[in-house]
Structure formats: structure tokens, C-alpha cells
C-alpha positions as CSV (number, residue, x, y, z in Angstrom):
1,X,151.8,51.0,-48.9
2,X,153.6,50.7,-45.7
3,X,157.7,50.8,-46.1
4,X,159.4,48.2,-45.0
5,X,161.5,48.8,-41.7
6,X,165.1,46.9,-42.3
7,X,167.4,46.4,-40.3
8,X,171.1,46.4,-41.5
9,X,174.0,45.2,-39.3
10,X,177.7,45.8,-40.1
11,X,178.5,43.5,-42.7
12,X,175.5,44.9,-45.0
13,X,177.8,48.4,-44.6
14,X,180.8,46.9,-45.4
15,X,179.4,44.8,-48.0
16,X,179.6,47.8,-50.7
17,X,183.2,46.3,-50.4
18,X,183.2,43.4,-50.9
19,X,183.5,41.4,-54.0
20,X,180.6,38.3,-52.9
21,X,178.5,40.6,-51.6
22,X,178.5,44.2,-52.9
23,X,176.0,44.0,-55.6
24,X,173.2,43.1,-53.3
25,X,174.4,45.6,-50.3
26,X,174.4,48.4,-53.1
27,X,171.0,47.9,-53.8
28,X,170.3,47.5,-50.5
29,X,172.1,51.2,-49.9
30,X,170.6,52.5,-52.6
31,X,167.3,51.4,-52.0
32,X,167.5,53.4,-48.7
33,X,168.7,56.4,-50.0
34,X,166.1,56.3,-52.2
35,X,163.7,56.0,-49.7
36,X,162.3,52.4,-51.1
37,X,163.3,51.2,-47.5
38,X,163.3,52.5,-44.0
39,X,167.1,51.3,-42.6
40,X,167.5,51.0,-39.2
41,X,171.2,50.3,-37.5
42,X,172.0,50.8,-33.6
43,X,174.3,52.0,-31.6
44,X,176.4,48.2,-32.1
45,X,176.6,49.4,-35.8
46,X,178.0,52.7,-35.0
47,X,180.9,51.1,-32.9
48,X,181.5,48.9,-35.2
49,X,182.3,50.9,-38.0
50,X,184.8,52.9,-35.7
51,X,187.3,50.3,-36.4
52,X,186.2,50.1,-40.2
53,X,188.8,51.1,-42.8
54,X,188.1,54.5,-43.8
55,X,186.9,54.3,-47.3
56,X,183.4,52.3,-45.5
57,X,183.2,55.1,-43.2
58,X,183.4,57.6,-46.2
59,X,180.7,55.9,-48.1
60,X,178.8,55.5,-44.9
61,X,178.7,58.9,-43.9
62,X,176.6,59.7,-47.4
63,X,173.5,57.7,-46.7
64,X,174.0,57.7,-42.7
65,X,171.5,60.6,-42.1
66,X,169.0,57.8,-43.8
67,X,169.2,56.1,-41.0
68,X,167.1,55.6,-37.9
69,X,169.4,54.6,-35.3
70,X,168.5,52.9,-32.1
71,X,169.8,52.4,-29.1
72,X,170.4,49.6,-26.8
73,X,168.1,49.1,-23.5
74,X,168.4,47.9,-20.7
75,X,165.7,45.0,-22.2
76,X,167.7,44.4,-25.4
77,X,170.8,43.6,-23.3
78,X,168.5,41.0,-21.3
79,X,167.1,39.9,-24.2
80,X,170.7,38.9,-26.0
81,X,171.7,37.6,-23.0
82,X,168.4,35.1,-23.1
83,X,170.1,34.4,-26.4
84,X,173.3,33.2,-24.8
85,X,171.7,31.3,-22.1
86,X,169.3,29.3,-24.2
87,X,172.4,28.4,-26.1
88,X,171.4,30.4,-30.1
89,X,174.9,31.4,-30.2
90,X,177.8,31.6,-27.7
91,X,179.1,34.7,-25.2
92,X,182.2,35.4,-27.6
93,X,179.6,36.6,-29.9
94,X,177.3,38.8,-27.8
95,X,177.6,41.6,-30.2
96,X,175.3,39.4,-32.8
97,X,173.2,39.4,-29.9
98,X,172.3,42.6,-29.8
99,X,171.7,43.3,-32.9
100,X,169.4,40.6,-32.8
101,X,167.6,41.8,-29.6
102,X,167.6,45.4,-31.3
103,X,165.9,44.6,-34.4
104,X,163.7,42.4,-32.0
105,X,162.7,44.8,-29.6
106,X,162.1,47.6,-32.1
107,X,159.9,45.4,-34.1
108,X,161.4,45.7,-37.5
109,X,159.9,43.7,-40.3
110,X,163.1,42.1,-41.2
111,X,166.7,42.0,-40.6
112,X,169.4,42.1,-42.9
113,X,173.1,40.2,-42.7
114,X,175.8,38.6,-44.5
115,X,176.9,37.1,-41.5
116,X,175.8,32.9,-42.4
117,X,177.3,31.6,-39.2
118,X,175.9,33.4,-36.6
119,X,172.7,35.5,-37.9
120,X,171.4,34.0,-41.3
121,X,171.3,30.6,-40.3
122,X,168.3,28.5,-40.1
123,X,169.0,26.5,-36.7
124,X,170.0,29.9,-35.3
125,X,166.8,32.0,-36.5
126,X,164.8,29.4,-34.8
127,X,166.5,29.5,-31.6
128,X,166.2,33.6,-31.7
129,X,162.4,33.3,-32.5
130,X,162.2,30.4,-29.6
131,X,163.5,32.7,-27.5
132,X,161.6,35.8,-28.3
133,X,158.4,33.8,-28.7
134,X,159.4,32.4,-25.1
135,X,160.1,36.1,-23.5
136,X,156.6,37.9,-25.2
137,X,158.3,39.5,-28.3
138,X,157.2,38.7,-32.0
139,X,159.7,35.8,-34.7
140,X,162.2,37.8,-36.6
141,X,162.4,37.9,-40.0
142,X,166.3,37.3,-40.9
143,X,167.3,37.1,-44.3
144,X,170.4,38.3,-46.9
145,X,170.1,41.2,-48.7
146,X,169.6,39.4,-52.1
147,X,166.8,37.3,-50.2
148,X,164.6,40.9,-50.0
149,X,165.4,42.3,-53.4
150,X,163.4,41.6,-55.7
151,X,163.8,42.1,-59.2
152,X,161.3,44.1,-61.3
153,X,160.4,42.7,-64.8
């Protein structure tokens, strides 16, 4: 059976730390170090967590080498500004662009995000995948961590 290739922004990362959210991005961590998932994160992620406190980079650093990291094109940064242009979310937040367009581009199966206003949004998804479907590329799958889990019985 065919992993599943997820892709995790920032706020999955920094999730472990959070009170709302850190029992699904645990599982989510875990899951990858245990090699249940393939996690993806890009170069965004990286310089992101530069301005993280230090106990998220600490816990990062043990499950980083995990991680397939990808970097940003030429063709990602037109895609997220497609993003912008067909109005899916504003300039100011270009770096949820990316990450959008990274995860597109690369064809993951799904990607993963706390982040309900800009990312895990239903009118949002649907402009992404308008867009994507418009340029050539594939719909994204965009969910929360707790929305791929799945419980075993």
C-alpha cells in the first residue's frame, strides 16, 4: 500500500505546543517518525521556524531528518501569485501561498494546517483548486490533522 505524501506547514510543527491542537499534531509527528506517513515541508517551513521559540525548534530537529523538504521554483512562486490575483487570499499573506503552490506543484496527496482562515477553509480550497484546475495542475486535498487520523478500533 502506497504511503500517503503529507504535507505539513508551520502551525502543524508548532502545534505539539499548543493546547487546541497538540494532540492531533502529535499523532501527526509521530505518525511520520514512525514512517506511517511521508511528511513533506519546504523551504517556507524552514524559515519559519527560524523565528520559532526554541523549545519547537528543539522538538523539530528530532523528526526533521523525516522530512522531505522541497524547494520553491520559479513555477510555485507564479503559481501563488495566480493565487493572489484570482483573489483566494490577499498579498499580506503570500507565504500561505506558497505553501499552497508547494504542496500543489509537488503533487502531494494532502496538505495539512491548523491555519482555518487562510488554508483550511472551504471557500478558500475551492478558489486554490479553481486556480490549479485553471493553470494545468491537479485539486488539493486540504484538511486538519484530526480530519486524516483515523482511529483504529
Amino acid at each position: 500500500m502506497k504511503k500517503i505524501l503529507i504535507y505539513l506547514d508551520t502551525s502543524v510543527i508548532g502545534g505539539v505546543f499548543d493546547s487546541e491542537f497538540k494532540e492531533h499534531s502529535i499523532r501527526i509527528v509521530e505518525s511520520i517518525k514512525e514512517d506511517k506517513f511521508i511528511g513533506v515541508i519546504s523551504e517556507i517551513t524552514i524559515r519559519e521556524l527560524e523565528s520559532a521559540p526554541d523549545f519547537v525548534k528543539k522538538d523539530f530537529e528530532i523528526y526533521e531528518e523525516k522530512l522531505e523538504v522541497v524547494r520553491v521554483s520559479d513555477e510555485i512562486k507564479d503559481l501563488a501569485e495566480s493565487y493572489i490575483s484570482e483573489n483566494a487570499v490577499s498579498e499580506k499573506y503570500f507565504e500561505d501561498a506558497l505553501h499552497i503552490a508547494c504542496a500543489t506543484v509537488y503533487q502531494v496527496d494532502v496538505l495539512i494546517s491548523w491555519n482555518f482562515k487562510h488554508i483550511v477553509n472551504y471557500n478558500r480550497i475551492m478558489q486554490y483548486n479553481s486556480v490549479n484546475l485553471k493553470n494545468g495542475y491537479k485539486s488539493l486535498q486540504i484538511f486538519s490533522p484530526m480530519e486524516i487520523l483515523h482511529d483504529e478500533e
